[in-house]
C-alpha positions in Angstrom: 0.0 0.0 0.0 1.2 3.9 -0.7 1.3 6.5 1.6 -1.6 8.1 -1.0 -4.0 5.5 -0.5 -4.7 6.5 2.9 -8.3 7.4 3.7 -9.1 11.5 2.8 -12.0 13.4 3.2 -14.2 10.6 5.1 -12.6 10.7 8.5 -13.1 11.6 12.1 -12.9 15.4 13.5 -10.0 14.1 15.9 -7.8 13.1 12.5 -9.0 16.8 10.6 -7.5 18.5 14.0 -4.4 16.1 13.5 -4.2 17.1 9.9 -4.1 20.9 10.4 -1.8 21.0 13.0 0.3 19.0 10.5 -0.3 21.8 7.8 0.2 24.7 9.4 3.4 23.0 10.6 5.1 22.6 7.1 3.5 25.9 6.1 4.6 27.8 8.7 8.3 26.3 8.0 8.4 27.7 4.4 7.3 30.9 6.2 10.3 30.7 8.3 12.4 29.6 5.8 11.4 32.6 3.3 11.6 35.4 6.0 14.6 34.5 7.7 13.2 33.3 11.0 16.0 31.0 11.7 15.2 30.1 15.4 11.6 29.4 14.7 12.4 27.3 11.8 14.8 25.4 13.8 11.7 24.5 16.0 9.5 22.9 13.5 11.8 20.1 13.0 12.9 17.1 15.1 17.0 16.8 15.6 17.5 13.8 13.4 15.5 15.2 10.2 17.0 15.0 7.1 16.6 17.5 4.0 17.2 17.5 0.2 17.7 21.1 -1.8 18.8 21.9 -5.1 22.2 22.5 -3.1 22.4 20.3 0.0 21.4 16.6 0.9 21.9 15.7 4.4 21.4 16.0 8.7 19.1 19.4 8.5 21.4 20.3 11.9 24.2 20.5 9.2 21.9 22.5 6.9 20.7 25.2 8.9 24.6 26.0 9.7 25.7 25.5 6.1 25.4 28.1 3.7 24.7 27.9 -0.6 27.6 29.4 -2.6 27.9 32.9 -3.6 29.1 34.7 -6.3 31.3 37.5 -5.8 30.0 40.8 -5.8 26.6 40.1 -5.9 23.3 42.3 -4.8 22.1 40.5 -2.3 20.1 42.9 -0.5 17.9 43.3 -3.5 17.8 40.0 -4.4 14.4 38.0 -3.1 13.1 34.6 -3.1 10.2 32.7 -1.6 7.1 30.2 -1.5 3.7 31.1 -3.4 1.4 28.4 -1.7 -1.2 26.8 -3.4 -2.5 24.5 -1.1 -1.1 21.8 0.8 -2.5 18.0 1.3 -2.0 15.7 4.3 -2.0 12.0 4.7 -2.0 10.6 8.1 -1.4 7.5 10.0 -1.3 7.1 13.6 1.5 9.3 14.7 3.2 9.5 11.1 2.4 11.6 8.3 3.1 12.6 4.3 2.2 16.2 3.4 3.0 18.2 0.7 3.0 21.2 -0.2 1.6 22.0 -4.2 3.5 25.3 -4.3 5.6 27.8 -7.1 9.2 28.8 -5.9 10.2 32.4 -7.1 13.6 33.9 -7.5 14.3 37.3 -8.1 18.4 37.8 -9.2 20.2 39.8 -11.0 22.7 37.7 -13.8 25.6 39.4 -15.3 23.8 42.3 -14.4 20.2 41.7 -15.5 17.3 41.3 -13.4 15.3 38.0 -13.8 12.3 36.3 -12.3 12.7 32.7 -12.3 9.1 30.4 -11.4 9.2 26.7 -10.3 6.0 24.8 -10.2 7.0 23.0 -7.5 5.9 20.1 -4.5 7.6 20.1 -1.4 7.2 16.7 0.3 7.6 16.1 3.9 7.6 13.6 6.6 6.4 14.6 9.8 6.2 12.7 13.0 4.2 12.8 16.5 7.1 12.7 19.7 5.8 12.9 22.9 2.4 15.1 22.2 4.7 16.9 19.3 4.7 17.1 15.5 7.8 17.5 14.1 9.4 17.4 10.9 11.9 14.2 10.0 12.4 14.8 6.1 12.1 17.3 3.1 12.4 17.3 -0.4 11.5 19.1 -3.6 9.4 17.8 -6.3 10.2 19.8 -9.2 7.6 20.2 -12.1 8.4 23.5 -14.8 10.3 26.2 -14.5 10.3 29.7 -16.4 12.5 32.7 -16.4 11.3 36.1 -17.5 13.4 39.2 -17.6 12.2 41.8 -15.3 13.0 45.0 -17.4 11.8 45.0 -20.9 14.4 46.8 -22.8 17.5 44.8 -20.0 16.5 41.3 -22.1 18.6 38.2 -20.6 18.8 35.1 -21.7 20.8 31.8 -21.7 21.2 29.9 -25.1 19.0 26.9 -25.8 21.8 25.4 -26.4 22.9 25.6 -22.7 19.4 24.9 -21.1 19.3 21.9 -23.1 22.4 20.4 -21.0 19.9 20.7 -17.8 16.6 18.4 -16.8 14.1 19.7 -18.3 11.8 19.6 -15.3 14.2 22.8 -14.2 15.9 24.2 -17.1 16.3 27.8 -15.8 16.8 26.8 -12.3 19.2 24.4 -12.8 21.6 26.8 -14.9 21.0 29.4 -12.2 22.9 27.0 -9.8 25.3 26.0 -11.9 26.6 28.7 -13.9 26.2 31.6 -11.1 26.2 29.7 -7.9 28.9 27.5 -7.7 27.8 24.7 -9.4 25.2 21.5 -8.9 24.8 19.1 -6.4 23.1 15.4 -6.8 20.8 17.0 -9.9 20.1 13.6 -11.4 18.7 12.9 -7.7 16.0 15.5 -7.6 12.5 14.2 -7.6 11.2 15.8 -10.7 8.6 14.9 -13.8 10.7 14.7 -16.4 11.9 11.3 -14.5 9.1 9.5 -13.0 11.6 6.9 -11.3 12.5 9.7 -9.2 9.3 10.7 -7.7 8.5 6.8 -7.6 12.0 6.2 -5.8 11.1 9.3 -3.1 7.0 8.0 -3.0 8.7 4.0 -2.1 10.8 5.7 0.6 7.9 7.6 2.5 4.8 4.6 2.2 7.8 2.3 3.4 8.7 5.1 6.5 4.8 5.7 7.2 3.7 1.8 7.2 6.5 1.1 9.5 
């Protein structure tokens, strides 16, 4: 059985009140993670949790002390980034749960001094567990779907060649080359749960029914 077989919609009030604590849990640790609220981030998740980025894969104790890699000279103070939440769905069992969040990751950055918006459809997927009255988080991970960049100024076009996307998954062209040719390069890429390979989604879906069944 799969972790998205679980029962939904018909179920007691005492599993609903589970469930939302549950959501407003993960949501409220994008909101963290998006506003800088280090301390109260920390909080949402259990000591032992794991976490896969686009840059990192590993203890999230590790994580939250370990920083992506910058370019020299760049604007950071005007550069932004964030989570546009769409909704987020909840399967439960017992004191174990699979949520994710259906969700579009935004980056605003400037490259080779042009501004861009870059859009992710994106999933975040998370394990979350019940200790001692608690929910906390034990894993993380991004599903990603389709990406777009735009340039923000009409008459500052950027662009990267199609040529160079085209060496990138497609599930995150733009994204992808953002890491890799401004940011210091990628990090276990052919690992990340995206559409353009369904083994990989299958792989991390396996992973969490096995976790929440046992």
């Amino acid at each position: 059985m799969k972790f998205y077989e679980l029962p939904m919609g018909n179920i007691e009030n005492k599993e609903i009140i589970e469930k939302q604590k549950i959501r407003e849990l993960v949501e409220y640790e994008r909101y963290c993670t998006d506003y800088g609220l280090k301390e109260q981030r920390e909080k949402c998740w259990f000591k032992d949790g794991e976490i896969f980025t686009t840059w990192f894969k590993g203890k999230v104790t590790d994580y939250f002390n370990a920083k992506p890699t910058k370019r020299e000279n760049k604007p950071d103070e005007k550069e932004s980034h964030g989570h546009k939440i769409n909704n987020t769905v909840v399967w439960l069992k017992d004191k174990k749960a699979i949520a994710e969040i259906i969700c579009t990751l935004t980056f605003r950055t400037c490259l080779d001094g042009k501004w861009v918006d870059i859009q992710c459809n994106s999933r975040m997927h998370y394990r979350v567990e019940k200790r001692d009255g608690v929910w906390g988080i034990v894993y993380m991970e991004g599903i990603y779907e389709k990406d777009r960049m735009d340039s923000v100024f009409g008459d500052e076009p950027f662009y990267i060649k199609k040529e160079q996307l085209e060496e990138y998954r497609s599930n995150n062209f733009n994204m992808a080359a953002r890491r890799d040719l401004y940011e210091g390069g990628l990090k276990y890429s052919e690992q990340w749960a995206g559409k353009d390979k369904p083994e990989t989604i299958k792989k991390l879906y396996d992973d969490s029914s096995n976790w929440i069944f046992n």
